[in-house]
C-alpha positions in Angstrom: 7.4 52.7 1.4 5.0 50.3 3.3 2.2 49.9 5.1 1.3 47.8 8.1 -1.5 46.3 7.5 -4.7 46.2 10.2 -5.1 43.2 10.5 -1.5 42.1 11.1 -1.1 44.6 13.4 -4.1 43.7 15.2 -3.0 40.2 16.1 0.7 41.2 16.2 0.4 43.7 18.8 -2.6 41.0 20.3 -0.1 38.3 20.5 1.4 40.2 23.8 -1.8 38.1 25.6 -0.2 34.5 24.8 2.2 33.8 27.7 0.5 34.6 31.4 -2.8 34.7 33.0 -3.7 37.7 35.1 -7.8 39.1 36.0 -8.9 42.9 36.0 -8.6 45.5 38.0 -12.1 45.6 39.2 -13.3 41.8 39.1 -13.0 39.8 42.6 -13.2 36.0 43.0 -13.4 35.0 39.3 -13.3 37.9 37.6 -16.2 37.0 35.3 -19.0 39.8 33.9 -22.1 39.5 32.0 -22.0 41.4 28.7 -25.3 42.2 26.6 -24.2 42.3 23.0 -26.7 43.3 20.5 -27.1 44.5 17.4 -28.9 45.5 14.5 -27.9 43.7 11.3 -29.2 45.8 7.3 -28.9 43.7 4.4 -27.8 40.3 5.9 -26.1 37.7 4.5 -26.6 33.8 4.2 -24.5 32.3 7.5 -23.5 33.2 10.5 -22.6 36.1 12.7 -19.0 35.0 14.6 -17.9 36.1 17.7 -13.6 35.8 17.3 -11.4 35.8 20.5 -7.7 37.1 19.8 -5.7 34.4 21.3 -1.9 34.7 20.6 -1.5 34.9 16.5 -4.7 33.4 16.4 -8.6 34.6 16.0 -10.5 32.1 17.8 -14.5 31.6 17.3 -16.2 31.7 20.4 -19.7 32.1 19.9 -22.5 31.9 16.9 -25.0 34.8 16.6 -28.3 34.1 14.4 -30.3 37.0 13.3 -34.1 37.2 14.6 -37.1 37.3 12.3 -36.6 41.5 12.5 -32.9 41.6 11.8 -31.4 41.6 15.3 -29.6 39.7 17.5 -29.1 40.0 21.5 -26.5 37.1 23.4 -25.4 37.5 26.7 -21.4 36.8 27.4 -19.5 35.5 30.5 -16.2 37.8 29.8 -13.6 37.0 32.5 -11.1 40.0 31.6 -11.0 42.9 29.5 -10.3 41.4 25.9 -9.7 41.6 22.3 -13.0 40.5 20.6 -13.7 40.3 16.6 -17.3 40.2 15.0 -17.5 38.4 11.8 -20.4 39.1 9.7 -20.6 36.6 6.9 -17.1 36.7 6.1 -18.1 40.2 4.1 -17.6 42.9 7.0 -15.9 42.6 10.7 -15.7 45.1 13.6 -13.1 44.8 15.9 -13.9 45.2 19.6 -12.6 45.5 23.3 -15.5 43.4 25.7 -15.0 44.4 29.7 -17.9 45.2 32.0 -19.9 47.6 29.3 -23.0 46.4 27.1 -22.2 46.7 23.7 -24.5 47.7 21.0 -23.4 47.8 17.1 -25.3 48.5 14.2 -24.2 47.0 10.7 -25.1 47.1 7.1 -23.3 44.7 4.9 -23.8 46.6 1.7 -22.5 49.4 3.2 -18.6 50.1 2.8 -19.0 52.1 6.2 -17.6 50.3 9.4 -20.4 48.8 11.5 -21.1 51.4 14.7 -20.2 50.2 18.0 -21.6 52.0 21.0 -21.6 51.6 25.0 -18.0 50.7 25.0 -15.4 53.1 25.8 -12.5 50.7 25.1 -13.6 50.2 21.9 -13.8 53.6 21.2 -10.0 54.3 22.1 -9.6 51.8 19.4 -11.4 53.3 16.7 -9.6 56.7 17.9 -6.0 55.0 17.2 -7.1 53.1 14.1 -8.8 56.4 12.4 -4.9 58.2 12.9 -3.3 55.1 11.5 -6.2 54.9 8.2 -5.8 58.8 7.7 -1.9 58.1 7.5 -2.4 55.2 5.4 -4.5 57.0 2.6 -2.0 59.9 2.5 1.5 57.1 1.8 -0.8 55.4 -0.5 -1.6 58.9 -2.1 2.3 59.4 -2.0 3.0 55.9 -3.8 1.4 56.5 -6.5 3.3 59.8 -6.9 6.2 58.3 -6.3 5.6 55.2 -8.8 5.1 58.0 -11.3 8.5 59.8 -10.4 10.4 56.8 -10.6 9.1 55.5 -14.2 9.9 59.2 -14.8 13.7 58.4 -13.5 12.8 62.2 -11.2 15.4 61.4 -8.7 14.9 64.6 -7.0 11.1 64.3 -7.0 11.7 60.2 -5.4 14.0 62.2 -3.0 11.0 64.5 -1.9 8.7 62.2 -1.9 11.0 59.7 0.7 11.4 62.7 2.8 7.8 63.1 3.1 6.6 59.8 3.7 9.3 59.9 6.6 7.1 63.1 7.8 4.1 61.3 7.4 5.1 58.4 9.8 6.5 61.1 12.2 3.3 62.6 12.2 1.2 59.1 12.8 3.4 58.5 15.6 2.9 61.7 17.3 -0.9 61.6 16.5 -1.1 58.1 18.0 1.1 59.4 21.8 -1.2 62.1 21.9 -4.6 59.9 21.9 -2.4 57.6 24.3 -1.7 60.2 26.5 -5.0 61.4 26.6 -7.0 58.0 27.0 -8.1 56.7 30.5 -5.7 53.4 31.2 -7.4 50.8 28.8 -5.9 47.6 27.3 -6.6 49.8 23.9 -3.4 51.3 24.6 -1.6 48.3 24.6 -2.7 48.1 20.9 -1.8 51.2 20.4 2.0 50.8 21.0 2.3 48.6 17.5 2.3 52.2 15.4 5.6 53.2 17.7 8.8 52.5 17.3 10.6 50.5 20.0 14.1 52.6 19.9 12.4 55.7 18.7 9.6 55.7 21.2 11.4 53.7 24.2 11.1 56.6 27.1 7.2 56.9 26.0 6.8 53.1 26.1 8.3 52.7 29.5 6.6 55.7 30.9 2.9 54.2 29.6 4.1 51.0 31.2 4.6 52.3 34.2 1.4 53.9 34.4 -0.8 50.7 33.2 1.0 48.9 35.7 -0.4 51.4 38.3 -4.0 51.0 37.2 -4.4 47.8 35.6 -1.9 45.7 37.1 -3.7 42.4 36.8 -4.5 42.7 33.2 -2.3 39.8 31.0 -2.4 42.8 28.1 -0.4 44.8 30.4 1.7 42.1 32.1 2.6 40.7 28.7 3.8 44.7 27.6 5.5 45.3 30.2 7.9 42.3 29.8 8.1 43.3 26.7 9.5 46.8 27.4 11.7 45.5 29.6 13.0 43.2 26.7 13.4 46.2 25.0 15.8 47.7 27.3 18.6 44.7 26.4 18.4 46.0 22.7 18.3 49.8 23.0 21.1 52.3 22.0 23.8 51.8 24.6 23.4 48.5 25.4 25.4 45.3 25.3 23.9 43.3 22.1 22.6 39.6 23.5 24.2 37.0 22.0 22.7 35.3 19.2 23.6 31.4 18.5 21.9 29.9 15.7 23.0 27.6 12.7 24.3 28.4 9.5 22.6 26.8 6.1 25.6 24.1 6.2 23.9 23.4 10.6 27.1 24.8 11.8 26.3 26.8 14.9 27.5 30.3 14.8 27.8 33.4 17.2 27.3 36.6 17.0 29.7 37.3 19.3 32.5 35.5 17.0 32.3 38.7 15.0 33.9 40.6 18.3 36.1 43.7 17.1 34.5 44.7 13.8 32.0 47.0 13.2 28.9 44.5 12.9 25.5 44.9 11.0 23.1 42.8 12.4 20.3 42.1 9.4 17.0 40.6 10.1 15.4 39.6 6.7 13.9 36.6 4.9 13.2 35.5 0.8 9.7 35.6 0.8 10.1 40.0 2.6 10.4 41.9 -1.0 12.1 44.9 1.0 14.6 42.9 2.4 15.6 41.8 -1.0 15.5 45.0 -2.5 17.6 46.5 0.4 20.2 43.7 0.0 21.9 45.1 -2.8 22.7 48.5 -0.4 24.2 45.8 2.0 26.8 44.5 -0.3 27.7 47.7 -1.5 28.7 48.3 2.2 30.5 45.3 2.7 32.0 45.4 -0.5 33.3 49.1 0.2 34.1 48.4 4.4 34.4 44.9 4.6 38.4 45.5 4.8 38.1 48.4 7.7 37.1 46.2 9.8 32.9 46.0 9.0 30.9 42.2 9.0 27.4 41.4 8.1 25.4 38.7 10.5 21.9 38.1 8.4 19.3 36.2 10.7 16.5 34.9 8.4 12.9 34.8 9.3 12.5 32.2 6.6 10.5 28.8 7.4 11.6 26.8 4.1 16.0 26.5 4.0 15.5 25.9 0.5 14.1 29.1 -0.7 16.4 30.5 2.4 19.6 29.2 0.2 18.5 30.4 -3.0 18.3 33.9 -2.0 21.5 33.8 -0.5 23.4 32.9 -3.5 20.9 34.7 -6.0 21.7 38.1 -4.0 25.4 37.7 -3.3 25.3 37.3 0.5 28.5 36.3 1.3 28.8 37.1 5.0 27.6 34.9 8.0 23.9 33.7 8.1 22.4 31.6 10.3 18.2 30.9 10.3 16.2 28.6 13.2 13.4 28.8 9.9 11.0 29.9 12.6 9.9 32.7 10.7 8.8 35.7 13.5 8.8 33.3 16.1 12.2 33.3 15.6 14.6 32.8 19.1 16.9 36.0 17.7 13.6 37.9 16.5 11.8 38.0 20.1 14.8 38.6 22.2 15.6 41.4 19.7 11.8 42.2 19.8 12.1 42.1 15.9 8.1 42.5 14.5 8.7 43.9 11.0 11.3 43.6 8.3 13.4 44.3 6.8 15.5 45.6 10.4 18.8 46.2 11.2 21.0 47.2 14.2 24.5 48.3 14.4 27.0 47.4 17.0 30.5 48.4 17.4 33.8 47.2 18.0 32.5 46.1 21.6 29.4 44.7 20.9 27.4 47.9 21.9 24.6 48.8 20.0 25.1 52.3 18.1 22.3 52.8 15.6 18.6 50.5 14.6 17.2 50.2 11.4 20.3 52.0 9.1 19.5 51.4 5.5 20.3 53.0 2.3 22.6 56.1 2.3 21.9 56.0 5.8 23.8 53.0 6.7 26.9 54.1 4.5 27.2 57.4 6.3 27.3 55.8 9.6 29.4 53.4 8.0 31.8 56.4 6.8 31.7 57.8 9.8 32.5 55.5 11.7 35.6 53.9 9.3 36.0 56.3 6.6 39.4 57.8 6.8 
């Protein structure tokens, strides 16, 4: 079981705003809007309050707030588009936020383990709405982990079994939970955010239908320009279609393609050694190629490593003995983003043709497709 952190999913899912330029919906000329943000600051610390732009994979400061003699602040902000915005209080306590055309007003006490209260901005508040699904989720699978820690050092198979089957339901459930505040939110660049709790083969005819519609209503927004390329990425790598072809070098620089694997039943396995997961699911991928290797099944691992050395070891510590090939560009990988690859371990299937049958097989789950698909 695991857990996507906030954070990384914040500036995952905020990295769609790196590649084009685009101004909102309602902003001639320029674009640019004159934001009051002010707040109210209990207990402060010693420092500085940062204002953080999300810029790509990066927060980037972008303003300094210093708290008057009565604990507040109040700074005016030239904001161009609708954004992704961060406030850092004293490295102890952040707020994430969404600046448009609204004034903002927050209210924060560092002592307090409570989140800071952000009002005037309905953007923001879609946010919250999506990350208070995605924290009630997360406390019931860390709830289930520890139950399922005990189970194991208990060697309660059928109790592990139970739990795995629930934790499945419990992701169900976020994912449902998070489509149903999407559905219901006015169009907002919040709901770009949003999509990094779906999954991309699981939730494609949602995806595309909410691009559609932000395309409609915010059609100049780089949030929604960036999402919608993305979705149509997505429709090169969903069930049924042809799998692109993937040319990268092995650990020895020899250049290798996916497509030289033609005519077998092909596993396509995105992992890295530093992704404990992956390396725990690696034994379940030799047992498959050990048992289907002869009826015609091959294995084409793509690392997201950045170091070859700690790349090769794993190979040979873990018995990888099938085709792998690494450009050590760890998620900015060239076979990660045209396979719009954002978490790991991930797998797809492809048959005979080079189609794609099945994403993200693992397990048990991956030998029954396996069996029947080459079992006798």
């Amino acid at each position: 079981m695991k857990i996507k952190n906030m954070n990384v999913a914040l500036l995952a899912l905020f990295a769609l705003a790196s590649c084009s330029q685009g101004q909102s919906k309602d902003k001639p000329g320029t674009g640019d809007d004159i934001v009051v943000l002010q707040g109210t600051v209990q207990n402060p610390a010693s420092g500085h309050i940062i204002l953080e732009e999300v810029q790509g994979n990066n927060v980037v400061p972008v303003d300094t707030f210093t708290l008057g003699a009565d604990n507040t602040f109040k700074e005016n902000l030239t904001v161009k588009e609708p954004g992704f915005y961060r406030l850092n209080f004293y490295g102890k306590k952040m707020v994430n936020l969404v600046l448009d055309d609204e004034n903002v007003q927050i209210t924060a006490d560092i002592e307090n383990a409570e989140q800071p209260k952000v009002e005037g901005s309905k953007d923001t508040e879609y946010l919250q709405q999506i990350n208070a699904v995605v924290m009630n989720s997360q406390q019931k699978v860390r709830a289930l982990e520890e139950e399922y820690i005990k189970a194991r050092n208990e060697q309660n198979a059928a109790r592990m079994k139970e739990l795995e089957e629930r934790y499945l339901e419990l992701e169900y459930e976020k994912k449902e939970q998070v489509k149903d505040k999407l559905r219901n939110m006015e169009s907002s660049i919040a709901q770009v955010y949003g999509i990094s709790y779906l999954s991309q083969e699981e939730d494609f005819p949602f995806l595309d239908s909410l691009s559609n519609r932000l395309q409609k209503d915010l059609p100049d927004s780089k949030y929604v320009k960036d999402f919608t390329q993305g979705v149509n990425n997505m429709r090169s790598t969903v069930v049924g279609a042809t799998a692109p072809e993937i040319s990268l070098p092995n650990p020895q620089g020899e250049t290798k393609n996916l497509s030289d694997l033609r005519g077998n039943v092909v596993l396509i396995d995105f992992w890295a050694a530093w992704c404990g997961p992956c390396r725990r699911e690696n034994p379940n991928v030799v047992k498959a190629y050990n048992k289907y290797n002869s009826k015609g099944f091959e294995v084409f691992g793509v690392s997201l490593d950045r170091n070859r050395e700690d790349w090769v070891k794993a190979i040979e510590k873990d018995g990888l003995v099938w085709t792998q090939v690494s450009d050590l560009k760890y998620f900015n990988s060239e076979a990660a983003q045209k396979y719009n690859i954002n978490a790991i371990p991930a797998t797809i299937l492809l048959d005979r043709d080079g189609k794609i049958i099945a994403r993200n097989l693992r397990g048990a789950a991956l030998e029954e497709k396996l069996e029947e698909i080459l079992g006798e």
